[in-house]
C-alpha positions in Angstrom: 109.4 125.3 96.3 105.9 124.7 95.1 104.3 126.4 92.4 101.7 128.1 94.6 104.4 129.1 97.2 105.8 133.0 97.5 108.9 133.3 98.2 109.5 135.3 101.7 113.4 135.9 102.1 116.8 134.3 101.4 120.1 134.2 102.7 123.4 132.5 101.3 126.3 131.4 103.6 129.7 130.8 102.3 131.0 128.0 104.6 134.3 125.7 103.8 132.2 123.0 102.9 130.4 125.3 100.5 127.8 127.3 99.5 124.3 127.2 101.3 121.4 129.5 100.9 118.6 129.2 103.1 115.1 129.9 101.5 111.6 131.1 103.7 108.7 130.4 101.3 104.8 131.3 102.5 101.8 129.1 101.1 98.2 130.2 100.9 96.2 127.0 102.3 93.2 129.1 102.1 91.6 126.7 100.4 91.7 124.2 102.7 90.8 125.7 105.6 90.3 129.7 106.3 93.2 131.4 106.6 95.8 129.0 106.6 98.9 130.0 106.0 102.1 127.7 105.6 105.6 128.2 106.3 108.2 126.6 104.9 112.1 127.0 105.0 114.9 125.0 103.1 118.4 124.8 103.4 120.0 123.7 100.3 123.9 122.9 99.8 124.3 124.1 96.4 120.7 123.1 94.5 120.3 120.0 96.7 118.1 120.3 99.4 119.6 119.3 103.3 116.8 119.9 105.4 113.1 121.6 105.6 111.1 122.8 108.2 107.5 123.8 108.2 105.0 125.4 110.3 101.6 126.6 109.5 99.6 129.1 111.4 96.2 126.8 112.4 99.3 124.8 114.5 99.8 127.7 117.2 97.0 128.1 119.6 95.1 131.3 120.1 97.0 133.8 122.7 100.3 132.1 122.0 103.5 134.5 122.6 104.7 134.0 118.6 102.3 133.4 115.5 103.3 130.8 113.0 104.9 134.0 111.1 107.6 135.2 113.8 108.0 131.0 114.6 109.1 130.7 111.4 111.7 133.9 111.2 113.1 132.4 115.0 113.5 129.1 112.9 115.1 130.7 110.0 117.6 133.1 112.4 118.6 130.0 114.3 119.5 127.5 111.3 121.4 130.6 109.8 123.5 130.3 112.3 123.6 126.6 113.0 124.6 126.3 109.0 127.7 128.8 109.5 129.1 127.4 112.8 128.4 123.5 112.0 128.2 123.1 108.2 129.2 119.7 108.4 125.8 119.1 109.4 124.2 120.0 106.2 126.6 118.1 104.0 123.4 115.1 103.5 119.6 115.5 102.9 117.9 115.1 106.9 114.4 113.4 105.9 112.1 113.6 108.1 108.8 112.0 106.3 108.4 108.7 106.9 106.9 105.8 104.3 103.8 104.6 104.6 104.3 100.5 105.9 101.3 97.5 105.8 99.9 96.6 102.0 97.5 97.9 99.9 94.1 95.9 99.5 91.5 96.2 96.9 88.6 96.4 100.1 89.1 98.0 103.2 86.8 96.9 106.0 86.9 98.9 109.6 85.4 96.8 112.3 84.3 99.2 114.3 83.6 97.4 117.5 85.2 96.4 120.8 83.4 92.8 120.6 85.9 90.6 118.5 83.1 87.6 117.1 79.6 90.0 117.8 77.5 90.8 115.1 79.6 93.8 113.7 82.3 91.1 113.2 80.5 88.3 111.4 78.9 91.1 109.0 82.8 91.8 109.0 83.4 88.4 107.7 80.3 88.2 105.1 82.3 91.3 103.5 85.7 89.6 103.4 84.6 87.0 102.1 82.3 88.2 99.3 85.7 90.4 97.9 87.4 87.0 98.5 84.8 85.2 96.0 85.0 88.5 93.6 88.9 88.0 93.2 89.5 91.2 95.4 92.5 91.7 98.0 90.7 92.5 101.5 91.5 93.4 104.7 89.7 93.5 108.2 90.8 96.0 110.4 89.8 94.8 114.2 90.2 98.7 115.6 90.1 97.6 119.4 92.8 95.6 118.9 94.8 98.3 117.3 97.0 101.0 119.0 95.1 104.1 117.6 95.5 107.2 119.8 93.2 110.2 119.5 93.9 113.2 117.2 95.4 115.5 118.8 94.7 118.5 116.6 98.1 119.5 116.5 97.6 120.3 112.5 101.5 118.9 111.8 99.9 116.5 108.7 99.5 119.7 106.9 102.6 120.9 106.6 104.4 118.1 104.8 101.1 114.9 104.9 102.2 113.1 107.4 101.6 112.6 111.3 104.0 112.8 114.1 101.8 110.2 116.0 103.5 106.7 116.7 101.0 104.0 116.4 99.5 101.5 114.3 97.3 104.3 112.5 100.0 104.5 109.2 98.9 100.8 107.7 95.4 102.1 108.1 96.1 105.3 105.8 98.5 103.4 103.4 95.1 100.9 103.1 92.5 103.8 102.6 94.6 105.8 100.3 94.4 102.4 97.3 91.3 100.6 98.4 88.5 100.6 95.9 85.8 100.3 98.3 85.8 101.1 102.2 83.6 99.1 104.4 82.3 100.3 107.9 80.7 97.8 110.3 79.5 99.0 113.7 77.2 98.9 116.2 75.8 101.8 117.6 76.9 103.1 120.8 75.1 105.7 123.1 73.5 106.9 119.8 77.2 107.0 117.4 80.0 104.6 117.2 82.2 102.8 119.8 85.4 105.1 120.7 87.9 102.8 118.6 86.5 103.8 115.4 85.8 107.4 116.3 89.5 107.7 117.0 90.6 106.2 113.5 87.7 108.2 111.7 89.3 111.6 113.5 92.6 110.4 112.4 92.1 110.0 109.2 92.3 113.8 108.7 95.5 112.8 108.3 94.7 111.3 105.1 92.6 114.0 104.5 95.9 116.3 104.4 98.0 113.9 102.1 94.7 114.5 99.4 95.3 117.8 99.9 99.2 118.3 100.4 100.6 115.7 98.2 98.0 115.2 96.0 97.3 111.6 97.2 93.8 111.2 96.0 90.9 108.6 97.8 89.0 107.1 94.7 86.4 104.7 96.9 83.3 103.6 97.5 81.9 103.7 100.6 79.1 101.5 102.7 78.5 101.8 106.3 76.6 98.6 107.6 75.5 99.0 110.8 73.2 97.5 114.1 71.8 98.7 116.6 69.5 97.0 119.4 66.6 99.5 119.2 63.4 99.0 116.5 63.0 101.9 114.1 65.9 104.2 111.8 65.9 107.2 114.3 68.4 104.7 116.1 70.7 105.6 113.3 70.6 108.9 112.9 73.8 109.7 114.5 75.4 107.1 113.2 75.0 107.6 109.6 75.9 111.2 110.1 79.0 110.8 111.6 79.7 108.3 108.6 78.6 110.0 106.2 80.5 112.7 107.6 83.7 110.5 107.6 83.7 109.6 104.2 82.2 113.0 102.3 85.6 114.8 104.4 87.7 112.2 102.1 86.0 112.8 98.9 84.7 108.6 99.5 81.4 108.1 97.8 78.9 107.2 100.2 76.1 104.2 99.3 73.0 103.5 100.5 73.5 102.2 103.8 72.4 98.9 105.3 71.1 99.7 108.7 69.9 96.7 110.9 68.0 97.0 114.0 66.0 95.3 116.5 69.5 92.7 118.1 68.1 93.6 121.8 65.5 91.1 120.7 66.6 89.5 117.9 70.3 88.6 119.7 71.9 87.2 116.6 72.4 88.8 113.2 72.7 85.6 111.1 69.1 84.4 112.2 67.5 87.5 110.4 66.4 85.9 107.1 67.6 87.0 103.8 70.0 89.6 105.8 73.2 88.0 105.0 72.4 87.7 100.9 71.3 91.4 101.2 74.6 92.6 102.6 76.7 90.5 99.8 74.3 91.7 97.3 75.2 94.9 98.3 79.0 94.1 98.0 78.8 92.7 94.7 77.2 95.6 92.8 80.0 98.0 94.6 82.5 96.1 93.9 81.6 95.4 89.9 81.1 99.4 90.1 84.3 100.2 92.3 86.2 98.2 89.2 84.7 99.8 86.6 85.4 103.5 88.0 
């Protein structure tokens, strides 16, 4: 039970495998969003725990027959009795978090769009490449080429940090969550960012609920580089809003960003003198700051 939980109800079931008391706890997540309130209920053989379940109440729609409160009394009622008819059950802990897979890298660069050599994708390069030269580990994430499904809202991360989702989004998080320095290279589309890295930057709430469940703290630097075929910064605006947005939700420290227009004309990124030493000279003075803090 966590320090900040209150401690609902109890009940202890003598069974011939032994003793097990089952535990309904309450959590004010107030704090993370307003009125949360999460549920949790343990079923321990003895002082080992066997199996936990958790609901909180931003999970059950508006209208809905039972609120997250009577869900969880249901729950508790029903594994009461599950616990005295099949103890044998309960006799070993039943995880159901799952580790995060994929490595952690020093830089963590999220190639935001759907063409795989454009101009997003050789600034891409000039980024891995630079941490390469600075000693760093780095990774390229190529998000159209990933299976990264929509959020879903379902709300499931906070109740024990992770997310019932089955796709390639975990070695993204397990990359965020140790990177020094978070890289985001898009063009603009339709005045924001392509749908690929929309849909990892709205999953990542589910990092967003390991900071705030298990304590798993971002400590980055961010840059967003980004290019867009219109003349003039208004063509940004979005962008760097929903960016900005992104990164300020993960406590990521946001840089100056590097925001290049005019490719309708100009076609080619690399044939804009002096760009390319500007976005490694960028890199560099994050990355000696990203080591030094």
């Amino acid at each position: 039970m966590s320090e900040s939980a209150t401690e609902e109800k109890t009940q202890t079931i003598e069974t011939p495998e032994g003793t097990f008391t089952i535990r309904l706890t309450m959590d004010d997540m107030g704090d993370i969003y307003p009125g949360m309130i999460r549920y949790n209920i343990e079923v321990l053989r003895g002082t080992e725990t066997v199996y936990t379940y958790a609901i909180n109440s931003y999970e059950i729609p508006p209208g809905s027959l039972f609120d997250a409160r009577k869900t969880a009394d249901i729950v508790f009622a029903r594994l009461a009795q599950d616990v005295s008819s099949r103890p044998h059950l309960y006799l070993r802990p039943r995880v159901f978090t799952r580790p995060l897979p994929g490595d952690t890298v020093d830089v963590v660069i999220l190639q935001g769009s759907p063409r795989r050599f454009g101009n997003s994708a050789k600034i891409a390069s000039w980024c891995d490449d630079e941490a390469a030269r600075a000693g760093l580990s780095s990774r390229v994430f190529y998000l159209q080429d990933m299976d990264i499904r929509a959020c879903i809202g379902c709300y499931v991360c906070y109740d024990q940090g992770y997310c019932p989702v089955d796709d390639d989004m975990p070695r993204l998080i397990r990359a965020l969550e140790t990177a020094s320095l978070i890289v985001v290279c898009t063009p603009v589309y339709t005045n924001t960012v392509p749908a690929p890295l929309k849909a990892a930057m709205d999953r990542c709430q589910w990092l967003h609920a390991r900071e705030k469940v298990l304590g798993k703290e971002v400590r980055a630097r961010g840059l967003l580089i980004a290019v867009a075929g219109r003349r003039g910064k208004e063509a940004f605006t979005c962008v760097t809003g929903v960016v900005r947005a992104f990164m300020g939700n993960l406590g990521i420290r946001f840089a100056e960003p590097i925001l290049i227009g005019d490719l309708d004309r100009l076609r080619d990124v690399a044939e804009i003198e002096g760009i390319e030493e500007e976005i490694r000279a960028s890199l560099r003075v994050l990355l000696v700051s990203g080591d030094e803090g």
